[in-house]
DRENDO-1510 file (C-alpha; in Angstrom, 1 decimal, always signed):
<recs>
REC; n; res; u; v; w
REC; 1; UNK; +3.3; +24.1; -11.0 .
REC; 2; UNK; +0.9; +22.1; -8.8 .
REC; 3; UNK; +3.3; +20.5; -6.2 .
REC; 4; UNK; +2.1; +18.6; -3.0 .
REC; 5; UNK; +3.9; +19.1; -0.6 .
REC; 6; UNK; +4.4; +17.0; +2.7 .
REC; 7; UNK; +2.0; +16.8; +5.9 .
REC; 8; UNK; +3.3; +13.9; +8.2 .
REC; 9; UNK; +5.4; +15.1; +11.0 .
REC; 10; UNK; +9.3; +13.3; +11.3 .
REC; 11; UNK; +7.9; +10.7; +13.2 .
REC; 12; UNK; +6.5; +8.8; +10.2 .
REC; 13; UNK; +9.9; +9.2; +7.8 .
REC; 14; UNK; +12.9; +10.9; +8.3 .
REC; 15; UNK; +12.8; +14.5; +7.0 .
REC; 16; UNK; +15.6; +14.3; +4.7 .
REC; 17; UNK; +17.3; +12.7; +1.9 .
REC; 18; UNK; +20.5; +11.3; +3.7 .
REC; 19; UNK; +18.1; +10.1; +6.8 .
REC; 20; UNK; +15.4; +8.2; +4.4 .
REC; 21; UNK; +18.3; +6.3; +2.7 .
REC; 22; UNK; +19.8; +5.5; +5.8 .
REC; 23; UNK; +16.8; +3.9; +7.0 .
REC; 24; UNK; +16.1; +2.1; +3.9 .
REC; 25; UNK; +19.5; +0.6; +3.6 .
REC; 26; UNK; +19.0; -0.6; +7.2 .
REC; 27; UNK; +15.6; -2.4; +6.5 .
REC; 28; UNK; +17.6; -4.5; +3.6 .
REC; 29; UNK; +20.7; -5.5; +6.0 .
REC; 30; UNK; +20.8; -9.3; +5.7 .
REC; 31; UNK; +17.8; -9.8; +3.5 .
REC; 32; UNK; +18.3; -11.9; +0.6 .
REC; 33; UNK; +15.1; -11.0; -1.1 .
REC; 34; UNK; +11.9; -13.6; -2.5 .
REC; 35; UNK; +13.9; -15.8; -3.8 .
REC; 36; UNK; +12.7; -17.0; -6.9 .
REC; 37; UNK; +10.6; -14.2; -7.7 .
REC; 38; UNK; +12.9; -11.6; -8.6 .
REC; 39; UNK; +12.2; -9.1; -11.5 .
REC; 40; UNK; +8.8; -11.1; -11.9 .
REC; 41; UNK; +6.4; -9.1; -9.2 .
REC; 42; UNK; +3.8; -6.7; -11.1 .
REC; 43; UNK; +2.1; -5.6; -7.7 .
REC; 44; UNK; +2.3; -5.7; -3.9 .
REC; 45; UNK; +0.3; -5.1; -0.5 .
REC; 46; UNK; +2.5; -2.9; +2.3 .
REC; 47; UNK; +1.4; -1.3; +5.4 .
REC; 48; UNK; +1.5; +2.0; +6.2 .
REC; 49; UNK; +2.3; +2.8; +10.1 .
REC; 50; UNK; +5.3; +5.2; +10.3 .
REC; 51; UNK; +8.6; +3.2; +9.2 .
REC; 52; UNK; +9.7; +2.8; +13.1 .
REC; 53; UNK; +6.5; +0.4; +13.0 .
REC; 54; UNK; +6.7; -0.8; +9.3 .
REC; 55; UNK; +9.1; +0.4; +7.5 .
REC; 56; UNK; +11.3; -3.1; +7.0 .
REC; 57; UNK; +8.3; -4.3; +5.4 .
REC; 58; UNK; +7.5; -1.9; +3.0 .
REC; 59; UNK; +11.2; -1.7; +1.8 .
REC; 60; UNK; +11.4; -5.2; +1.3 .
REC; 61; UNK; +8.0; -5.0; -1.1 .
REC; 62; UNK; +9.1; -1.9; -2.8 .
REC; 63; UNK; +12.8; -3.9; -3.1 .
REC; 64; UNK; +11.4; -6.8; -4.4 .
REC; 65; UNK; +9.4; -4.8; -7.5 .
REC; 66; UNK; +11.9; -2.6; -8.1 .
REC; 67; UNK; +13.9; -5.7; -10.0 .
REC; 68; UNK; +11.8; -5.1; -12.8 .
REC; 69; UNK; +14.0; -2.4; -14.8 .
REC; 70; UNK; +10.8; -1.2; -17.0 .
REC; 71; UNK; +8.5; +0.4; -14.6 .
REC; 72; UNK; +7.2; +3.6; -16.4 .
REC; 73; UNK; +4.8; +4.9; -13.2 .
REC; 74; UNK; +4.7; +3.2; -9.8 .
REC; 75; UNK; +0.9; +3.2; -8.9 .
REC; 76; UNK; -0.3; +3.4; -5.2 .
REC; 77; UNK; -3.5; +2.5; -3.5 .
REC; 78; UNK; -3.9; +4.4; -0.8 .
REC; 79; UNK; -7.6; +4.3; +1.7 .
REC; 80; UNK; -9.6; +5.6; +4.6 .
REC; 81; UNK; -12.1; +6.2; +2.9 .
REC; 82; UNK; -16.0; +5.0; +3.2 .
REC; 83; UNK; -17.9; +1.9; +1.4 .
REC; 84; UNK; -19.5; +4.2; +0.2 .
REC; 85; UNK; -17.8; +6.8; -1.6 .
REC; 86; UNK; -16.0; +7.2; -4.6 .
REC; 87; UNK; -12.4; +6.5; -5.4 .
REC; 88; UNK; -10.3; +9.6; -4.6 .
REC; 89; UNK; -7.5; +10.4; -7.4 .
REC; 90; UNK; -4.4; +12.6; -7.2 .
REC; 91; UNK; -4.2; +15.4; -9.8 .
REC; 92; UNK; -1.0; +17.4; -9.1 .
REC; 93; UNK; +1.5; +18.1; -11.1 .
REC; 94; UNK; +4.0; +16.7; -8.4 .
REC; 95; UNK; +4.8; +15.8; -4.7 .
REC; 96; UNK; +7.3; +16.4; -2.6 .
REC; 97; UNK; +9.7; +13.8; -0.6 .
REC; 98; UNK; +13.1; +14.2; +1.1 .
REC; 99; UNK; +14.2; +12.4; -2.3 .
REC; 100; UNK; +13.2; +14.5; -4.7 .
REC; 101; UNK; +9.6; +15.3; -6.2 .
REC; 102; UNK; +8.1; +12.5; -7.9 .
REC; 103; UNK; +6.0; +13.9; -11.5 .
REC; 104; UNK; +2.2; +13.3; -11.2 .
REC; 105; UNK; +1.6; +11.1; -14.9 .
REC; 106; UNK; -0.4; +13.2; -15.7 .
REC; 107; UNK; -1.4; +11.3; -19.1 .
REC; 108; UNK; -2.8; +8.5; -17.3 .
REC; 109; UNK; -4.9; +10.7; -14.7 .
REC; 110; UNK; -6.7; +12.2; -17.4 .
REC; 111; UNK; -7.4; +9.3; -19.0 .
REC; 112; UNK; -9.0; +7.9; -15.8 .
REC; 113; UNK; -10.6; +10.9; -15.1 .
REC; 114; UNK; -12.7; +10.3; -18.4 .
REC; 115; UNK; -13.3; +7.0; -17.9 .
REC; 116; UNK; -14.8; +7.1; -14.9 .
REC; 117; UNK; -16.3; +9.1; -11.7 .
REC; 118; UNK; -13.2; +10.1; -9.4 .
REC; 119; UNK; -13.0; +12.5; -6.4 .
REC; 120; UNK; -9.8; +14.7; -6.8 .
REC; 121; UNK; -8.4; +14.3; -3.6 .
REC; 122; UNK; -8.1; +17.6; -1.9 .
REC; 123; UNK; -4.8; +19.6; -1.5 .
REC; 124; UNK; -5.0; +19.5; +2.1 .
REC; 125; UNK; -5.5; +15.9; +2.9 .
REC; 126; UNK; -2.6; +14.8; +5.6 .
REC; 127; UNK; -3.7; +10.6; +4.9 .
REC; 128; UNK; -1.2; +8.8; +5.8 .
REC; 129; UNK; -1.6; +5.8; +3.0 .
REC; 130; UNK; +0.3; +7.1; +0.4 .
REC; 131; UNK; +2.4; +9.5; +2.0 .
REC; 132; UNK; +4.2; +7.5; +3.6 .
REC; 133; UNK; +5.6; +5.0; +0.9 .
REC; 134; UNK; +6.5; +7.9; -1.8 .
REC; 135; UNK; +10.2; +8.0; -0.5 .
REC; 136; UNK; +10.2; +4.4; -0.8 .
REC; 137; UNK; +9.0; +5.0; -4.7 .
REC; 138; UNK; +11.9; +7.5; -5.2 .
REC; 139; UNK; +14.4; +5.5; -4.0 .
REC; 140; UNK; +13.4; +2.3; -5.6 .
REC; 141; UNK; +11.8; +3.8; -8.6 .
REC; 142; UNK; +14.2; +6.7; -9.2 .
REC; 143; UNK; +13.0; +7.6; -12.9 .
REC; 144; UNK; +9.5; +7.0; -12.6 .
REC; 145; UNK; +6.3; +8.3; -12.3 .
REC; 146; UNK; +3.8; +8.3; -9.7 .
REC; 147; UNK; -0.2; +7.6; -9.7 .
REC; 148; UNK; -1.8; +7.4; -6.8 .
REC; 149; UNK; -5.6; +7.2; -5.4 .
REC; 150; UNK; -7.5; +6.3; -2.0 .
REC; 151; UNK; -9.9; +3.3; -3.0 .
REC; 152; UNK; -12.6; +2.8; -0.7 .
REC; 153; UNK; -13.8; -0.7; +0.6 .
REC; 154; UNK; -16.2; -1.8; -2.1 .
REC; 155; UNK; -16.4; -3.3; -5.3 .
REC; 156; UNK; -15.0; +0.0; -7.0 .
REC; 157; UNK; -12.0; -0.5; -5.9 .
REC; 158; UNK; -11.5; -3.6; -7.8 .
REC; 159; UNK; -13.4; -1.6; -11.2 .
REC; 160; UNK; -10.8; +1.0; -10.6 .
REC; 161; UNK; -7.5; -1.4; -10.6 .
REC; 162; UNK; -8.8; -2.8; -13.7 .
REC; 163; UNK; -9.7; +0.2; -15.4 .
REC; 164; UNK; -6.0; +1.9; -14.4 .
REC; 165; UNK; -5.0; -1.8; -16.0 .
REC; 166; UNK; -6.6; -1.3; -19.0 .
REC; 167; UNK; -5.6; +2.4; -19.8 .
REC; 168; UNK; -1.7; +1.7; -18.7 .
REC; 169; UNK; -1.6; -0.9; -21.5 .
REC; 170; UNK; -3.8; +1.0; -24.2 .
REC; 171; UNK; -1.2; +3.6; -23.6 .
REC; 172; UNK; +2.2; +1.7; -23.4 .
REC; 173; UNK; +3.1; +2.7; -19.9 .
REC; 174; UNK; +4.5; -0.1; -17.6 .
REC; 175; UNK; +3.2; +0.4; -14.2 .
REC; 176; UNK; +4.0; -1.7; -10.7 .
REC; 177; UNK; +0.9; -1.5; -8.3 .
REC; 178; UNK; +1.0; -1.1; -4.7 .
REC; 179; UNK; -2.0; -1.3; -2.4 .
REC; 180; UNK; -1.5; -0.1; +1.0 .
REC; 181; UNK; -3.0; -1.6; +4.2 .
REC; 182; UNK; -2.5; -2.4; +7.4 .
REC; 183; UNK; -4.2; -5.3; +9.2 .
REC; 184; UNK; -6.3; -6.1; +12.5 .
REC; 185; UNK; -6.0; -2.7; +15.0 .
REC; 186; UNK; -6.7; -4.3; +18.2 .
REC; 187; UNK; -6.8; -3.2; +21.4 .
REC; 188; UNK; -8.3; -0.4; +23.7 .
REC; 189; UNK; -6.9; +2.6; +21.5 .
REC; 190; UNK; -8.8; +1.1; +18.8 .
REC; 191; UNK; -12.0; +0.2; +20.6 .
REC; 192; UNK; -12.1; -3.3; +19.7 .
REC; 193; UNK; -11.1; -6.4; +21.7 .
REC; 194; UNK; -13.8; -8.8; +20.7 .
REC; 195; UNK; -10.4; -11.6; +22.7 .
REC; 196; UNK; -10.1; -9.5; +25.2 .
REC; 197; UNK; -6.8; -8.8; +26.1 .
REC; 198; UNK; -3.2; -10.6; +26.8 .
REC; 199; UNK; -1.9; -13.3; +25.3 .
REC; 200; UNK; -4.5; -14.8; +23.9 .
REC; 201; UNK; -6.0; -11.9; +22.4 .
REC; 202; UNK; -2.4; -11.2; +20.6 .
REC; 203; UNK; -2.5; -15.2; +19.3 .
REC; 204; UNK; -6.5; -14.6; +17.7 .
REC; 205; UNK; -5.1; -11.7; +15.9 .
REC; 206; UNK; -1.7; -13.0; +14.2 .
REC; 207; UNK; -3.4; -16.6; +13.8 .
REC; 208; UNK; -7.2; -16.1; +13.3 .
REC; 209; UNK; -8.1; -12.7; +12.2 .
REC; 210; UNK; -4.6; -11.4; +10.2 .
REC; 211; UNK; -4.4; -15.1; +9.0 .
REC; 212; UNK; -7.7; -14.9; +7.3 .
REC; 213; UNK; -7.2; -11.8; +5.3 .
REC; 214; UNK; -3.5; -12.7; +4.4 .
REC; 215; UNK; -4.5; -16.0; +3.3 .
REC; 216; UNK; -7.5; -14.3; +1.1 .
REC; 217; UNK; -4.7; -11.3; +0.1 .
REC; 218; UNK; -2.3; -14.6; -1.7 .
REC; 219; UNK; -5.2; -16.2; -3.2 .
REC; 220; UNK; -6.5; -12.7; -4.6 .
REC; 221; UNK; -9.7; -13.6; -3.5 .
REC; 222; UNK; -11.3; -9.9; -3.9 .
REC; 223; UNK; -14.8; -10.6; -2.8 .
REC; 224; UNK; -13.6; -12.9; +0.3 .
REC; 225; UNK; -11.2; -10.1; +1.2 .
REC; 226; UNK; -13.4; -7.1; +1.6 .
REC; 227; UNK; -15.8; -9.1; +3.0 .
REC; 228; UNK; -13.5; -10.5; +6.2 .
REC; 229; UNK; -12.4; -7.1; +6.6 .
REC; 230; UNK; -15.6; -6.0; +7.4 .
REC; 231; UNK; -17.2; -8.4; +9.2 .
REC; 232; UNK; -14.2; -9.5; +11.1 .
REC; 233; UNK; -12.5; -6.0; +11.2 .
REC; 234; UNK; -9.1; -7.5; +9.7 .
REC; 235; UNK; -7.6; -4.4; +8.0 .
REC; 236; UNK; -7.5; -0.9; +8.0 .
REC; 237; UNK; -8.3; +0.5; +3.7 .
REC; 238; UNK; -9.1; -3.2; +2.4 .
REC; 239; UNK; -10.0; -0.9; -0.4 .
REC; 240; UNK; -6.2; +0.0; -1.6 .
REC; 241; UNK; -5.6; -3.9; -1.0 .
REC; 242; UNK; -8.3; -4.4; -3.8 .
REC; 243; UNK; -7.3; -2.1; -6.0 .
REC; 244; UNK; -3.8; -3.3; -6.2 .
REC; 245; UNK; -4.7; -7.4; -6.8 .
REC; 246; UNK; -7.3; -6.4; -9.2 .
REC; 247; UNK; -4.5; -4.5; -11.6 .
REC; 248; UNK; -2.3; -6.9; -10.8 .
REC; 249; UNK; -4.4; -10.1; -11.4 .
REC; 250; UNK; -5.0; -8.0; -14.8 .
REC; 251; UNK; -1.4; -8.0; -15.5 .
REC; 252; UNK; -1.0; -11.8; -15.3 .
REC; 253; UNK; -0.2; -12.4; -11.8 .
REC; 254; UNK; -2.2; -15.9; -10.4 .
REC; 255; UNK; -1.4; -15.5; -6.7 .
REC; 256; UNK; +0.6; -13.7; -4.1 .
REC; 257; UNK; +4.1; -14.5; -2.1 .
REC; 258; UNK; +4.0; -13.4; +1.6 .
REC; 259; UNK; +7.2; -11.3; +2.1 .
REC; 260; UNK; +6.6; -11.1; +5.8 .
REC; 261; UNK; +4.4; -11.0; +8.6 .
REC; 262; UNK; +4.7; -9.6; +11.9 .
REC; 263; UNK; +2.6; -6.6; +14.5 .
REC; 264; UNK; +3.4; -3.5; +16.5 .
REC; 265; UNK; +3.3; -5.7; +19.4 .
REC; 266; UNK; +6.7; -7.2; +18.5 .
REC; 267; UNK; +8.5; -4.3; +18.1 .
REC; 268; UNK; +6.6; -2.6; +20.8 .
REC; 269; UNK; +4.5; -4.2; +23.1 .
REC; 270; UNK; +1.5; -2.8; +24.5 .
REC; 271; UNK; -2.1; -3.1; +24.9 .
REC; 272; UNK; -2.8; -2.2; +21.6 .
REC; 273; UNK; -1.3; -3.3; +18.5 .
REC; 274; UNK; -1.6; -3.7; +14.6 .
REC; 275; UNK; -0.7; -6.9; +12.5 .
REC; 276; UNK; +1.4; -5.5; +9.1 .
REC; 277; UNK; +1.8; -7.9; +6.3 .
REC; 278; UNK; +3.6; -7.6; +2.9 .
REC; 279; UNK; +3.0; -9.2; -0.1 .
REC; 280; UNK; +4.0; -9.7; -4.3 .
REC; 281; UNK; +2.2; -10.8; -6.5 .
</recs>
């Protein structure tokens, strides 16, 4: 059997079962969820820092989706990859979490894999994107299936959400779609600080540069969304966030529900930050 294992250290998720349902448990205390909006959400946008940074977001997304009751195969959209290459595609059989293995569906990757040019993503790969939300899956999604990718920031992406769409449906299975991105990474670590630094560098990214892709992320405005990230250097794997609103806008959905908003800097300040947002659609 062809089972992925893990590759992130601790520091990114707890290392076992009882620790990762601790944590999740604690993101939900006192949450009341989108109200409104429950059972209804076919897709969603969550970062992917290690939980200490992100976690509460994520687990509110994954939360929020997880009220549909007929999800066959969570997809995720993970990224770092170039404009310019193709879409990387899982092909094990399974991989590992602290939760249990989640089954690779296997029907649907070779039906993508015939449909169009994919990259198998290597065995080795340690990327973070996807990693890092498949104990969220397990816990939310105990029964289901997993297919996941890295979408790189061009048009594919959105050809690739549409085509794992269209091959769900022809085939019956009921899928949730998650792209995952972080936002504006700002500050000397990152080499960019176009607001130079302080307070009003932290304002410009939460109210300028965040706020622009966020807004374009809830209006699933595809082409406007790849393009501020890469002119204005908004998020980090646009690409995943592409994916995900193009299978879900193919699903029915008409716009997005921010969840939450916040950056590094608030739970830790420093020089350099990231901006995290999360979003249903």
């Amino acid at each position: 059997m062809s089972r992925r294992k893990r590759t992130l250290p601790r520091g990114w998720y707890p290392g076992d079962a009882r620790g990762c349902r601790g944590e999740i448990e604690s993101f939900l205390e006192g949450w009341e969820g989108v109200r409104g909006k429950e059972g209804k959400g076919v897709g969603g946008i969550v970062p992917h820092a290690g939980w200490y940074f992100s976690g509460r977001l994520a687990a509110r997304v994954f939360r929020s989706l997880s009220q549909r009751e007929d999800v066959d195969t969570v997809v995720i959209y993970g990224g770092h990859l170039g404009a310019e290459e193709t879409p990387h595609i899982v092909t094990d059989e399974a991989w590992e979490t602290p939760l249990g293995d989640m089954e690779i569906d296997q029907n649907l990757v070779q039906g993508l894999l015939k449909e169009m040019t994919l990259t198998k993503e290597p065995y080795a790969s340690s990327d973070n994107t996807i990693e890092v939300q498949l104990p969220m899956a397990k816990y939310f999604f105990p029964k289901a299936k997993l297919l996941a990718f890295r979408s790189p920031p061009s048009s594919e992406a959105a050809t690739l959400g549409e085509i794992v769409e269209r091959i769900a449906r022809a085939k019956g299975i009921s899928i949730v779609a998650i792209g995952s991105t972080d936002l504006t990474h700002y500050g000397p670590n990152y080499g960019f600080m176009p607001k130079g630094s302080g307070v009003s560098a932290l304002k410009w990214v939460k109210e300028e540069n965040d706020r622009g892709f966020v807004e374009r992320a809830l209006r699933m405005d595809l082409e406007g969304l790849l393009e501020h990230a890469e002119t204005r250097g908004s998020a980090c794997s646009a690409g995943a966030a592409v994916s995900a609103i193009a299978t879900s806008k193919a699903m029915g959905a008409q716009q997005g529900v921010l969840v939450d908003y916040y950056t590094s800097y608030e739970i830790l300040p420093d020089d350099s930050f990231v901006g995290y947002a999360g979003i249903i659609y």
